[in-house]
BABA-994630 format. One record per residue: residue number from 1; residue in one letter; chain; y, x, z of N, C-alpha, C, O in turn. Coordinates in Angstrom, 1 decimal. Layout:
(site NUM, 'a', 'A', (Y, X, Z), (Y, X, Z), (Y, X, Z), (Y, X, Z))
...
END
This chain:
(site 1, 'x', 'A', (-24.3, -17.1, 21.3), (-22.9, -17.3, 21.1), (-22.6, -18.0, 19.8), (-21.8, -18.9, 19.7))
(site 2, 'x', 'A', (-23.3, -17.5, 18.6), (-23.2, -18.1, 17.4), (-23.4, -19.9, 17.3), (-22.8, -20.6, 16.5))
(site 3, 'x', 'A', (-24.2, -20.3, 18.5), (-24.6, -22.0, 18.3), (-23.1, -22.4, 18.9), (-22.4, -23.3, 18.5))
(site 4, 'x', 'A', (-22.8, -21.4, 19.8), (-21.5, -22.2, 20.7), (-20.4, -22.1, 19.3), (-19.7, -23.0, 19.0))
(site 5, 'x', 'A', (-20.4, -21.1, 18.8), (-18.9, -21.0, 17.6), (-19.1, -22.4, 16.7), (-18.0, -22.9, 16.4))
(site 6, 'x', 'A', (-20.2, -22.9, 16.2), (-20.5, -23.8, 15.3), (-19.8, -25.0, 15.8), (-19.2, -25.7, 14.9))
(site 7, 'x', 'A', (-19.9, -25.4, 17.2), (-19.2, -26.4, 17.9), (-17.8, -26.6, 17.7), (-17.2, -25.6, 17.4))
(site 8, 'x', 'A', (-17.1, -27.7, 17.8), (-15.7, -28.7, 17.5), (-15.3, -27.7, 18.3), (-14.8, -26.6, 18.0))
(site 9, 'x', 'A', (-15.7, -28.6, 20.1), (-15.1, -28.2, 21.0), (-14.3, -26.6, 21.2), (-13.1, -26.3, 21.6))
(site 10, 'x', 'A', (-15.4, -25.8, 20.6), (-15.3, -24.9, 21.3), (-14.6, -24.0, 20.5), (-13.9, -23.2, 21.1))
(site 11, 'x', 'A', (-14.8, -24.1, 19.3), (-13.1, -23.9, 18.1), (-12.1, -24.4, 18.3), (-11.2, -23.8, 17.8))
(site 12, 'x', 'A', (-11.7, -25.3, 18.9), (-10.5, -25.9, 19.3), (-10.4, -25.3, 20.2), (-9.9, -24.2, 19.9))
(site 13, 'x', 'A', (-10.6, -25.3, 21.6), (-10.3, -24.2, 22.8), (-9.9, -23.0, 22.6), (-8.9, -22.5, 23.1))
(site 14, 'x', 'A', (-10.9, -22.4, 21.8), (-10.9, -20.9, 21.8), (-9.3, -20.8, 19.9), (-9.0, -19.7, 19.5))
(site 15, 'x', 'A', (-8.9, -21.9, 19.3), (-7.7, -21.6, 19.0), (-6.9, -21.3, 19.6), (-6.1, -20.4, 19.4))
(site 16, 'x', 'A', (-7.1, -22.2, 20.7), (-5.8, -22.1, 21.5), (-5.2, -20.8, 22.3), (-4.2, -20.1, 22.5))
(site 17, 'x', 'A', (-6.6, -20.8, 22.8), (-6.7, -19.3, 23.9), (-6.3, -18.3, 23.0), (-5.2, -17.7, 23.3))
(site 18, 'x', 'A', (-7.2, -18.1, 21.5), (-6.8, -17.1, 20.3), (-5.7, -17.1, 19.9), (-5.3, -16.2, 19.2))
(site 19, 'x', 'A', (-4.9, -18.0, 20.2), (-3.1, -18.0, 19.3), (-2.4, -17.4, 19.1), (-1.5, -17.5, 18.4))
(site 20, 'x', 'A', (-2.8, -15.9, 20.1), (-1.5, -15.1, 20.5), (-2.3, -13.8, 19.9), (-2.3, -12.7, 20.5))
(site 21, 'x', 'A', (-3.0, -13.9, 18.9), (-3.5, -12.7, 18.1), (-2.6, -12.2, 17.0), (-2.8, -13.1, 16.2))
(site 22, 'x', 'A', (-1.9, -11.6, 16.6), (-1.2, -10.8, 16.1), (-2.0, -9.9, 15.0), (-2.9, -9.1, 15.2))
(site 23, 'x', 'A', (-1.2, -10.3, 13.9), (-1.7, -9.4, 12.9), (-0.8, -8.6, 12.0), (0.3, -9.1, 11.6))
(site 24, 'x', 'A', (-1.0, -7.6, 11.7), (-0.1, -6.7, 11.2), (-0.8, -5.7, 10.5), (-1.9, -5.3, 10.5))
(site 25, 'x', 'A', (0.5, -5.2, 9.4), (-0.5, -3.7, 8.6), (-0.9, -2.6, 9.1), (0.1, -1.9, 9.3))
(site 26, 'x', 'A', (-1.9, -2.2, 9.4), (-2.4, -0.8, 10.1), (-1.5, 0.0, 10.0), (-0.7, -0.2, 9.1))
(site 27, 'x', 'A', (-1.2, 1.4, 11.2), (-0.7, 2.2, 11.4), (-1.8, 3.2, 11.7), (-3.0, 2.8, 11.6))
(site 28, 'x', 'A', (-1.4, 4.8, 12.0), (-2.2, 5.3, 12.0), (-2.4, 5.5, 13.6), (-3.3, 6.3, 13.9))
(site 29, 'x', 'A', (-1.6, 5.0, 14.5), (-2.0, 4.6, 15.3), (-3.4, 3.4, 15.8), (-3.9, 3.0, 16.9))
(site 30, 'x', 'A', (-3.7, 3.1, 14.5), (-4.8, 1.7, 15.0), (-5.9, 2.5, 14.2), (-7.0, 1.9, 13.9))
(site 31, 'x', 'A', (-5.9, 3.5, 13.8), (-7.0, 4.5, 13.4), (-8.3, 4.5, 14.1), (-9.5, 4.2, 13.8))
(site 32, 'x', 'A', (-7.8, 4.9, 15.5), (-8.9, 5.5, 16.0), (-10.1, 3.8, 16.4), (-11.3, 3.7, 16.1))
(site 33, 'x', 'A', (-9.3, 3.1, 16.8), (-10.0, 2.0, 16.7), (-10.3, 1.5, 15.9), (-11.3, 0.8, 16.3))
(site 34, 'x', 'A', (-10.1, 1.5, 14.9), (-10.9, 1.4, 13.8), (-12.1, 1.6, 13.7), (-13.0, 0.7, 13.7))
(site 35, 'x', 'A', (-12.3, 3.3, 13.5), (-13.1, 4.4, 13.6), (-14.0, 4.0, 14.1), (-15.0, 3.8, 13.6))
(site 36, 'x', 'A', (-13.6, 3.8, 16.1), (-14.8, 3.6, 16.9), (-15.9, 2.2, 17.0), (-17.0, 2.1, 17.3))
(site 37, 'x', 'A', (-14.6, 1.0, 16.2), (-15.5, -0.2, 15.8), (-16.5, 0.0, 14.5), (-17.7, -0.4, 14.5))
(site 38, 'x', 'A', (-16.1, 0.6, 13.7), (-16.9, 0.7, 12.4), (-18.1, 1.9, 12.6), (-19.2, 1.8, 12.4))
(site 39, 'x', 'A', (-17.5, 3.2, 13.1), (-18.3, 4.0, 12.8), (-18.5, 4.5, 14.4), (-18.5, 5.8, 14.4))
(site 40, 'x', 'A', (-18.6, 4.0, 15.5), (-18.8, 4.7, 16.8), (-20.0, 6.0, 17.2), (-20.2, 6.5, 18.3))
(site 41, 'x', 'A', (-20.8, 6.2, 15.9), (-21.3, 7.4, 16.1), (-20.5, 8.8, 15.9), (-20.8, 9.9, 16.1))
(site 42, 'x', 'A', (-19.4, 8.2, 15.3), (-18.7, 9.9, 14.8), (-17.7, 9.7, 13.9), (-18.0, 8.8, 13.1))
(site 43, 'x', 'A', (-16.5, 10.3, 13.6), (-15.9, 10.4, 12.7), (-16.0, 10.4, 11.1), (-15.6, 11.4, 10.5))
(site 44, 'x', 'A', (-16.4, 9.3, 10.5), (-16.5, 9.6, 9.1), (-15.5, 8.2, 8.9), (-15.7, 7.5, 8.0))
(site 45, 'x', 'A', (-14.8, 8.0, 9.5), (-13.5, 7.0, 8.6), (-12.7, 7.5, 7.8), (-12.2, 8.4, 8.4))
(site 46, 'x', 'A', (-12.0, 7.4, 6.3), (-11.4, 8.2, 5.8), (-10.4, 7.1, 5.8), (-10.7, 6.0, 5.4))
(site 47, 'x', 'A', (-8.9, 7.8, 6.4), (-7.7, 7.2, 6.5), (-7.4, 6.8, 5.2), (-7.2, 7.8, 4.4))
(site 48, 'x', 'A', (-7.2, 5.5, 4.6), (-6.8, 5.3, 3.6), (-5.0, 4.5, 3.3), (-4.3, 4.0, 2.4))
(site 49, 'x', 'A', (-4.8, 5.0, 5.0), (-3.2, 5.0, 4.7), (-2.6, 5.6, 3.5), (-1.6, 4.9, 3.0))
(site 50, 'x', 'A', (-3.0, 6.6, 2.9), (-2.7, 7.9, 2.1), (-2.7, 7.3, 1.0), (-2.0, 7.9, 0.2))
(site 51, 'x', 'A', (-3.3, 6.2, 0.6), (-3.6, 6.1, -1.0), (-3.2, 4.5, -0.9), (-3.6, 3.6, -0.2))
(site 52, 'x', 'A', (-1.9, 4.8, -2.1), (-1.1, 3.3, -2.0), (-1.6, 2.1, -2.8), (-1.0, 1.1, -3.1))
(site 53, 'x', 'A', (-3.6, 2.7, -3.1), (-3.9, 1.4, -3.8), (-4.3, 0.4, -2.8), (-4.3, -0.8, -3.0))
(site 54, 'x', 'A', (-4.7, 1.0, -1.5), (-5.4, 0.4, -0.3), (-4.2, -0.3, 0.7), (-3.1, 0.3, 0.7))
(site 55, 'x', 'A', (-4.3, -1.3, 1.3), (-3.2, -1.8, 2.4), (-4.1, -2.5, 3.1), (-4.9, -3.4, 2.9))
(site 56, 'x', 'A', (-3.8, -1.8, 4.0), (-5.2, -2.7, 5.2), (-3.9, -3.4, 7.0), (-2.9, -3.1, 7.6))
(site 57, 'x', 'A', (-4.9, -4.5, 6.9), (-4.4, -5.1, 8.1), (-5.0, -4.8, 9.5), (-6.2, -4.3, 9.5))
(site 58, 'x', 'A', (-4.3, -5.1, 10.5), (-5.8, -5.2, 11.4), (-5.1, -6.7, 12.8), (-4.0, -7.1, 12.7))
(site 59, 'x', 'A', (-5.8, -7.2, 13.6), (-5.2, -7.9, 14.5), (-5.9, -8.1, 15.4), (-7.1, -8.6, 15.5))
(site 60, 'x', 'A', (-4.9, -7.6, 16.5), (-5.1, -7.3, 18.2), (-5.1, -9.1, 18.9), (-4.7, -10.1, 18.3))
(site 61, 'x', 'A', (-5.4, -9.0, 19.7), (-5.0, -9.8, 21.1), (-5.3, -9.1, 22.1), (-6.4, -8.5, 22.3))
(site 62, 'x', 'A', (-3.8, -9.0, 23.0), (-3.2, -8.4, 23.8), (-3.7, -7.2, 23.0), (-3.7, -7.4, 21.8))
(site 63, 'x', 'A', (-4.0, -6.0, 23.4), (-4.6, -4.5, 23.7), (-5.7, -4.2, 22.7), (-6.0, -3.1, 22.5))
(site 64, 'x', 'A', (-6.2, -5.2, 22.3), (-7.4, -5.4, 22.2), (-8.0, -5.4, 20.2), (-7.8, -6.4, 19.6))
(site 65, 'x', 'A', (-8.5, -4.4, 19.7), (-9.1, -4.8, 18.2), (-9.4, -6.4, 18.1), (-10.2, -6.9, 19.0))
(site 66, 'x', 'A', (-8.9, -7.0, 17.3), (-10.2, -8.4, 17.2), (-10.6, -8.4, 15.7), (-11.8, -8.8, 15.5))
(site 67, 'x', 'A', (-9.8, -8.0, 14.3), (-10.4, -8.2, 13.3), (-9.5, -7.0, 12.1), (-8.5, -6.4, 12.3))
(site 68, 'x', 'A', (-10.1, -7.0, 11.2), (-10.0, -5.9, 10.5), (-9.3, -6.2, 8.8), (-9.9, -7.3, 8.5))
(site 69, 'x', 'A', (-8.6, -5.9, 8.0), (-8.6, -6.3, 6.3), (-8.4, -5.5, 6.0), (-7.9, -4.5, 6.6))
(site 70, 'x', 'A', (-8.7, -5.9, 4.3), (-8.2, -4.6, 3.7), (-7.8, -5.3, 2.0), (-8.4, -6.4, 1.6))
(site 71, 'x', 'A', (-6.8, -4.6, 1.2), (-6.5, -5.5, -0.2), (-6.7, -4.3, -0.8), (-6.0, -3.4, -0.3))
(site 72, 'x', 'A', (-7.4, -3.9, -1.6), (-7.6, -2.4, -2.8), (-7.4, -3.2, -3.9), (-7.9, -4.3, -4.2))
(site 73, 'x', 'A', (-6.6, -2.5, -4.6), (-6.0, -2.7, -6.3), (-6.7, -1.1, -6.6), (-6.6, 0.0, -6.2))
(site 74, 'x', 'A', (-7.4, -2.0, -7.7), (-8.3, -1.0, -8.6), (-7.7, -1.0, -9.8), (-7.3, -2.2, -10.1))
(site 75, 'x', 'A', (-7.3, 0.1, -10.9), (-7.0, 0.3, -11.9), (-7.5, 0.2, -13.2), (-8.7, 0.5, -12.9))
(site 76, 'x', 'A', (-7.5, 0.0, -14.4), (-8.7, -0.2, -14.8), (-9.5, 1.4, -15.0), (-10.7, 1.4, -15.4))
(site 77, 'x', 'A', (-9.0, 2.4, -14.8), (-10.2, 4.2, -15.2), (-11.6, 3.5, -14.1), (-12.8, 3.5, -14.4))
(site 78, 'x', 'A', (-11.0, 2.6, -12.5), (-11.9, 1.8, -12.2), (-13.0, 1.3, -12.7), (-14.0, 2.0, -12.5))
(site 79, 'x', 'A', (-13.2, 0.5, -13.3), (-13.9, -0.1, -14.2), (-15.3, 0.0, -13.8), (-15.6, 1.1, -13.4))
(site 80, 'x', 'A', (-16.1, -0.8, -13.8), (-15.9, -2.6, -13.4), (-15.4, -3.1, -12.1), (-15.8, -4.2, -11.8))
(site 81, 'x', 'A', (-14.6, -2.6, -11.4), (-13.8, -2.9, -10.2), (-12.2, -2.6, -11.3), (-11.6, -1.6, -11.6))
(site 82, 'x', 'A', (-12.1, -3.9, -11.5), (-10.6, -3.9, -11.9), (-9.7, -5.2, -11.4), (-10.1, -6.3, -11.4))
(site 83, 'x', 'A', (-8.3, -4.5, -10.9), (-7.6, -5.5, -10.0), (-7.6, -6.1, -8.8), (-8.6, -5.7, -8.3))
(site 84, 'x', 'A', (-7.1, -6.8, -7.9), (-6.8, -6.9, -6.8), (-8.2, -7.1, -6.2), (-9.0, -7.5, -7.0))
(site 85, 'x', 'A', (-8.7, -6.7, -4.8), (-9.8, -7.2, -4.4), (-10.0, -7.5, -2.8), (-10.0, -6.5, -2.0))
(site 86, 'x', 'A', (-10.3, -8.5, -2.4), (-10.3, -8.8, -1.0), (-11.1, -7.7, -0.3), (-12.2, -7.9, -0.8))
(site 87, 'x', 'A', (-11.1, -6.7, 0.6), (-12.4, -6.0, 0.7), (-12.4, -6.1, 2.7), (-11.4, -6.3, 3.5))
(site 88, 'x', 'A', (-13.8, -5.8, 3.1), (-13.4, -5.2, 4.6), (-13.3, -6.1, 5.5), (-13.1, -5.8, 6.7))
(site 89, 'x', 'A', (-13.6, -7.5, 5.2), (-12.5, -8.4, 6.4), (-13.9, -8.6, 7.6), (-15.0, -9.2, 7.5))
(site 90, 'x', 'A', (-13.2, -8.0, 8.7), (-14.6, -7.7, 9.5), (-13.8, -8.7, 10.9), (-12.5, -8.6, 11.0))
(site 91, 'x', 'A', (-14.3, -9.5, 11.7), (-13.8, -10.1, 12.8), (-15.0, -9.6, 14.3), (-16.2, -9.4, 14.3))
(site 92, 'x', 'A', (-14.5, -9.6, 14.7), (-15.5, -9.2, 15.5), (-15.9, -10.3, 16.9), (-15.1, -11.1, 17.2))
(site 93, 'x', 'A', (-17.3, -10.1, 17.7), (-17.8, -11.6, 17.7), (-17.8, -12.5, 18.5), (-18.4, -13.5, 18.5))
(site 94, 'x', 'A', (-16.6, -11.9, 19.5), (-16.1, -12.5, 20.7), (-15.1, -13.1, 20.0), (-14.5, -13.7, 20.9))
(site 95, 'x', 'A', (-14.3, -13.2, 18.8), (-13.1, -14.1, 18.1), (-13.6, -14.9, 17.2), (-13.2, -16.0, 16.9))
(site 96, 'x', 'A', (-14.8, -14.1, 16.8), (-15.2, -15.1, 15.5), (-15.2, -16.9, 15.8), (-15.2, -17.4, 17.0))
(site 97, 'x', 'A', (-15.2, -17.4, 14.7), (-14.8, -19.2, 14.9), (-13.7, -19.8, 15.1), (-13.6, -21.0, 15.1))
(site 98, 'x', 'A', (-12.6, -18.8, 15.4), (-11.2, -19.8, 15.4), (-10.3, -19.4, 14.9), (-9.2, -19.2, 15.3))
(site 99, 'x', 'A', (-10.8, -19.3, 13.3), (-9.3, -19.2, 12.1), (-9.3, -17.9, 12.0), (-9.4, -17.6, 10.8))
(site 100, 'x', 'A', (-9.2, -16.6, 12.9), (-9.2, -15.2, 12.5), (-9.5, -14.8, 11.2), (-8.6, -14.2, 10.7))
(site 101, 'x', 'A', (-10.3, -14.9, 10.4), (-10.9, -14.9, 9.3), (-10.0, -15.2, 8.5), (-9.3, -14.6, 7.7))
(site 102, 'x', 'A', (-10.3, -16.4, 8.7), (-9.1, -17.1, 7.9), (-8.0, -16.5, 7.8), (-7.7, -16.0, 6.7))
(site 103, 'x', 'A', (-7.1, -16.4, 8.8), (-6.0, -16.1, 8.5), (-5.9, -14.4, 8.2), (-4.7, -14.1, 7.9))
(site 104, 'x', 'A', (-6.6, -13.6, 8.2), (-6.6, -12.2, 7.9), (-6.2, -12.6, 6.5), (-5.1, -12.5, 6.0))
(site 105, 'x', 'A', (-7.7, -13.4, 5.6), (-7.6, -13.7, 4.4), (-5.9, -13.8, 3.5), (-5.3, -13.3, 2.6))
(site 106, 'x', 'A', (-6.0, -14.6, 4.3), (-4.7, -15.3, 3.5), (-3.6, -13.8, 3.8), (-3.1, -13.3, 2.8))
(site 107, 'x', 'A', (-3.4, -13.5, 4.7), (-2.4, -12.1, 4.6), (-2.8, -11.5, 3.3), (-1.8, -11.1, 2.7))
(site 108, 'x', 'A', (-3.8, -11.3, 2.7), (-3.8, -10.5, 1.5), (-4.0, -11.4, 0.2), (-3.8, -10.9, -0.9))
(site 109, 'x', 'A', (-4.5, -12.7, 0.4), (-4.1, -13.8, -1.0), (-2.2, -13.7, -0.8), (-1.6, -13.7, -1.8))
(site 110, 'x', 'A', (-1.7, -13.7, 0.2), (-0.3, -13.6, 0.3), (0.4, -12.3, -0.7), (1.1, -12.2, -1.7))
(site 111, 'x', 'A', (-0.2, -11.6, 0.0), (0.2, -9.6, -0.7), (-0.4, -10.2, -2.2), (0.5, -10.2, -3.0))
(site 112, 'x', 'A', (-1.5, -10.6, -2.5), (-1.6, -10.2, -3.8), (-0.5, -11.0, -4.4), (0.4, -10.6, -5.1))
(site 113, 'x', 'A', (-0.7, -12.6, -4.0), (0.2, -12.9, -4.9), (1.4, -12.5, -5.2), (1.9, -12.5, -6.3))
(site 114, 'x', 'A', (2.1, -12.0, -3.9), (3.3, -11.3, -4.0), (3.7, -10.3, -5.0), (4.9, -10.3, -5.4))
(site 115, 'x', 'A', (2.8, -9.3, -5.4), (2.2, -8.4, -6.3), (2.3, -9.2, -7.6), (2.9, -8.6, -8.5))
(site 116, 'x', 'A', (2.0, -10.6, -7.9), (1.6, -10.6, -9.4), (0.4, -10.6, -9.4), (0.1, -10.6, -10.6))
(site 117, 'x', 'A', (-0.6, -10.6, -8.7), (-1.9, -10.2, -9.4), (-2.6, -11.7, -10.0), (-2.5, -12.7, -9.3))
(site 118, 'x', 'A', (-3.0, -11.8, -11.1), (-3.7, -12.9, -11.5), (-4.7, -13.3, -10.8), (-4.8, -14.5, -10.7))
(site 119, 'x', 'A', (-5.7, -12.6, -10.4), (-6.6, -13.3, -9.6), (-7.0, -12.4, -8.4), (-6.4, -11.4, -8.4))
(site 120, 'x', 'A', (-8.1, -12.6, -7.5), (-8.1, -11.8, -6.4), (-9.7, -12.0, -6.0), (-10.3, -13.0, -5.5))
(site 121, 'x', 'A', (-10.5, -10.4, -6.5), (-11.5, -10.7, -5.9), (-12.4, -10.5, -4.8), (-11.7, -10.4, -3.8))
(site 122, 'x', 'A', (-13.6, -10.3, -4.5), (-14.5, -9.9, -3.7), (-15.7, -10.2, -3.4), (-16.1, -11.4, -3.7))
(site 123, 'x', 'A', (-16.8, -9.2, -2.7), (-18.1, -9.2, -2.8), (-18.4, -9.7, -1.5), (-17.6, -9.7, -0.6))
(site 124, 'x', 'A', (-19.5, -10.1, -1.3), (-19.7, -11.0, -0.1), (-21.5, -10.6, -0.8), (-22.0, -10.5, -1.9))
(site 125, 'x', 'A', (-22.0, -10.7, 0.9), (-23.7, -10.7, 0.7), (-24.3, -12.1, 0.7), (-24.0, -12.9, 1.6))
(site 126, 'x', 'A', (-25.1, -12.4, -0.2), (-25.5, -13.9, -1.0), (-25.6, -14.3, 0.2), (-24.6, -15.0, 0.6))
(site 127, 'x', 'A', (-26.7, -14.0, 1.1), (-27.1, -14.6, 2.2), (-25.8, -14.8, 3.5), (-26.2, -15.7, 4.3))
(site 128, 'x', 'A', (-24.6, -14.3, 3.7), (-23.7, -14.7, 4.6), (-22.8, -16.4, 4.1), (-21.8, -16.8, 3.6))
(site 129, 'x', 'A', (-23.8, -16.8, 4.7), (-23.4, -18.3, 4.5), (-21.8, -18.5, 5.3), (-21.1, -19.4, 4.8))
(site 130, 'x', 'A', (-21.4, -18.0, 6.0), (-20.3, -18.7, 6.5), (-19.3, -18.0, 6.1), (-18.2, -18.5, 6.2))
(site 131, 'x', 'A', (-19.3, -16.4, 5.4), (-18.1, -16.2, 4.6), (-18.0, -16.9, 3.8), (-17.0, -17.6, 3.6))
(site 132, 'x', 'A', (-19.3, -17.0, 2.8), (-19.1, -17.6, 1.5), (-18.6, -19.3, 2.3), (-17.6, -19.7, 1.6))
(site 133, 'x', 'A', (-19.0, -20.0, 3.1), (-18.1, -21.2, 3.5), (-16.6, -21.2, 3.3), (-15.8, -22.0, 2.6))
(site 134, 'x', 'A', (-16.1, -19.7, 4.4), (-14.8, -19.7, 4.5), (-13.8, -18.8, 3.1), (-12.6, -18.7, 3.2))
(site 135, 'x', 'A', (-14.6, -18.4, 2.1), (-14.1, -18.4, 0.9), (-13.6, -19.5, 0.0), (-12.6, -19.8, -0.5))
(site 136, 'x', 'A', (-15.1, -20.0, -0.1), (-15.1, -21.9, -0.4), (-13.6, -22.2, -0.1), (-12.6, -22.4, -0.9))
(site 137, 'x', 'A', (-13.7, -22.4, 1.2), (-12.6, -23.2, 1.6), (-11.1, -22.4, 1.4), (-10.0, -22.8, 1.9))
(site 138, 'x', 'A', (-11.1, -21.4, 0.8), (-9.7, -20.4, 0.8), (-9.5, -20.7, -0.9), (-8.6, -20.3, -1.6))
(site 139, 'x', 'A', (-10.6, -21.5, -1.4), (-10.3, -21.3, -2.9), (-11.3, -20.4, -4.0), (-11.3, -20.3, -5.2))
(site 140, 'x', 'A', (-11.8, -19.9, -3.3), (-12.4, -18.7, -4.3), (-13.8, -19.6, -4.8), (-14.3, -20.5, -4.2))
(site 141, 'x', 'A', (-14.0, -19.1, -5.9), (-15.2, -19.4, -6.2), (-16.7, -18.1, -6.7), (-16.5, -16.9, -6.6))
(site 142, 'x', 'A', (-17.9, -18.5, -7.1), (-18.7, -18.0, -7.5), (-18.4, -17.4, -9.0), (-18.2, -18.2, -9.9))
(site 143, 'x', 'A', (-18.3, -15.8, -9.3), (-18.2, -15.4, -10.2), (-19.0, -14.2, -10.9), (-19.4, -13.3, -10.2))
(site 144, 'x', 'A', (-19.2, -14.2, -12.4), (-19.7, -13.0, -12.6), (-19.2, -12.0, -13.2), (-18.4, -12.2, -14.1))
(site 145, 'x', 'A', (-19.6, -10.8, -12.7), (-18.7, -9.8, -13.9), (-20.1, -8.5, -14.3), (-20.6, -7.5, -13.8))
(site 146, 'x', 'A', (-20.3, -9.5, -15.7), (-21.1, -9.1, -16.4), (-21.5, -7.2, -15.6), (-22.3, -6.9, -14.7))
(site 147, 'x', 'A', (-20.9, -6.6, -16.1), (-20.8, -5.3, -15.7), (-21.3, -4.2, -14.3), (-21.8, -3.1, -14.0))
(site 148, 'x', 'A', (-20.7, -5.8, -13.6), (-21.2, -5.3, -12.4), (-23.0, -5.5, -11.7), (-23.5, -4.9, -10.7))
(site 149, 'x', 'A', (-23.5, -6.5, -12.5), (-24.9, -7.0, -12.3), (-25.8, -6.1, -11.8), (-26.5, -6.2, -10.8))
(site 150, 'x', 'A', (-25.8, -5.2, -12.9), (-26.8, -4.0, -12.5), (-26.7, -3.5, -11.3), (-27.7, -3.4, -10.5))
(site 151, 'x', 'A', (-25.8, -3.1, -11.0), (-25.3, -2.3, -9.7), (-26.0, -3.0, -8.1), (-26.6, -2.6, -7.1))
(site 152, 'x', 'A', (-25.3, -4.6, -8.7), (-25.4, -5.4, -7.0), (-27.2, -5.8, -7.4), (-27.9, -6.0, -6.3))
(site 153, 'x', 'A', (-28.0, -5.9, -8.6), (-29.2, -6.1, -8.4), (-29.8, -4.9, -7.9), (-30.8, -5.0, -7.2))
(site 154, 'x', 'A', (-29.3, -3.3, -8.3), (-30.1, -1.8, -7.6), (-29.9, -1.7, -5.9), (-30.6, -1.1, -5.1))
(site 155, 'x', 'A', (-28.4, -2.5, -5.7), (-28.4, -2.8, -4.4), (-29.7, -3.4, -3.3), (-30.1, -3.0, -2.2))
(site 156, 'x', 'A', (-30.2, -4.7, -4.3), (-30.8, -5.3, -3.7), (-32.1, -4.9, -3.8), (-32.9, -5.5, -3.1))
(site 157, 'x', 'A', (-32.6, -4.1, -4.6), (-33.9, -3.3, -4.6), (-33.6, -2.2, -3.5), (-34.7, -1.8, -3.0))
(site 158, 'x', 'A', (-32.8, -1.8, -3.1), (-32.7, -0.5, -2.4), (-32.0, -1.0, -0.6), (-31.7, -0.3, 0.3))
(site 159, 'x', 'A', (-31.9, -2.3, -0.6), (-31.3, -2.5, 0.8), (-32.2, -4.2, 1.0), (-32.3, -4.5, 2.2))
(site 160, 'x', 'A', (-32.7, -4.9, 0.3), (-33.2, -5.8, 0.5), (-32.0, -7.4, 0.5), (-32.2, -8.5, 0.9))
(site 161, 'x', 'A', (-30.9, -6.8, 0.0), (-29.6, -7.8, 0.4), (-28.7, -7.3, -1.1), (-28.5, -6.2, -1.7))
(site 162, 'x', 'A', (-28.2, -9.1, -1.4), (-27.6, -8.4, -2.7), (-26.1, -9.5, -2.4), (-25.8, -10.5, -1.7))
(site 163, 'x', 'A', (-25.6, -8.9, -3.0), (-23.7, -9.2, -3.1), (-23.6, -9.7, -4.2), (-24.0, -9.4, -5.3))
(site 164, 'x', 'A', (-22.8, -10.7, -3.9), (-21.8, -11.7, -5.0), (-20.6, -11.6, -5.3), (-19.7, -11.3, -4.5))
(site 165, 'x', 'A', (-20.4, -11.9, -6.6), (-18.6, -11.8, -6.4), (-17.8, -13.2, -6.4), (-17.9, -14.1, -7.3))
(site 166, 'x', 'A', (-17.2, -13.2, -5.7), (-16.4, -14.3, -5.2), (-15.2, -14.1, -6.3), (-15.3, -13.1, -7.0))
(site 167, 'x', 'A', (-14.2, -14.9, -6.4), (-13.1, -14.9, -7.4), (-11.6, -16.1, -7.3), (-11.5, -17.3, -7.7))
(site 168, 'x', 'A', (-11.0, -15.4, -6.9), (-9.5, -16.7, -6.6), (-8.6, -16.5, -7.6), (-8.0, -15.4, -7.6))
(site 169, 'x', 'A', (-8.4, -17.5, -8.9), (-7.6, -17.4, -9.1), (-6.0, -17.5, -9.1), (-5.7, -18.7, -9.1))
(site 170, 'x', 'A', (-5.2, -17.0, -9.1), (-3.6, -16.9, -8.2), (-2.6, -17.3, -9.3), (-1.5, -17.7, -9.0))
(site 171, 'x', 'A', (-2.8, -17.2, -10.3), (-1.8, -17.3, -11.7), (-2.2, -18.3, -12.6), (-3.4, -18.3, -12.4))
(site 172, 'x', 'A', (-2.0, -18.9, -13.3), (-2.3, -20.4, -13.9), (-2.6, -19.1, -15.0), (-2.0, -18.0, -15.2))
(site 173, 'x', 'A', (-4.1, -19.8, -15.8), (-4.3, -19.2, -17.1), (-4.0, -19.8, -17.8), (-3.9, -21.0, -17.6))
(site 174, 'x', 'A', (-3.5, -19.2, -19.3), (-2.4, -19.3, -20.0), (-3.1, -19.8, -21.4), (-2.5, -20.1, -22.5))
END
């Protein structure tokens, strides 16, 4: 299915058919679905309705889960996770290829900017070439935050896959 998404054609089609996907802020009605896409062996989702640093999206066609977001504003006690952060944006692979992605994104480059936030970040795994494409193309760029190195290199000794941080800035530096 992946060779077919890469194709013109078949992004352009499948926009069209996709158009009527609807995206909105989670309720705790869209919990359970959640749950069962992420974690379908068992209950360990923790509702993060409850905590007003998290605002998560999610978007249906018809009935149907198709993709997932989420915007966490970290504080600095945080530290080295400080400030707005793209996290979560999961599509799932009967949608993937026509803008979903995309447009989840931008719902929360929207929120932050709305917020004020100066820049907006997130971790993405080196090797996922087509997020990091569809970041590229959302604006973000390749960044480091000294702090966090150690962490995403023990990552990659301990899972074989290491994470980047991506970085949009939203506010003209001064």
């Amino acid at each position: 299915m992946r060779r077919f998404q890469g194709w013109a054609l078949y992004r352009r089609i499948g926009r069209r058919i996709f158009s009527r996907v609807k995206i909105r802020e989670a309720t705790e009605a869209d919990k359970p679905a959640v749950q069962a896409w992420f974690n379908p062996q068992g209950p360990s989702y923790h509702p993060t309705h409850l905590n007003p640093l998290v605002t998560e999206w999610v978007a249906y066609r018809g009935r149907r889960l198709a993709g997932f977001i989420q915007l966490v504003r970290h504080p600095p006690e945080h530290f080295p996770y400080i400030g707005h952060w793209l996290f979560s944006l999961a599509v799932k692979p009967l949608h993937q290829g026509f803008g979903l992605g995309e447009k989840l994104s931008l719902v929360v480059i929207d929120r932050a900017l709305a917020e004020g936030a100066p820049r907006l970040d997130l971790l993405v795994n080196e090797d996922n070439d087509r997020a990091i494409r569809l970041y590229l193309k959302l604006g973000f760029e390749m960044h480091t935050i000294p702090e966090l190195e150690p962490q995403l290199e023990l990552e990659r000794e301990s899972t074989g896959r290491r994470r980047v941080v991506m970085r949009k800035q939203l506010a003209k530096l001064k």
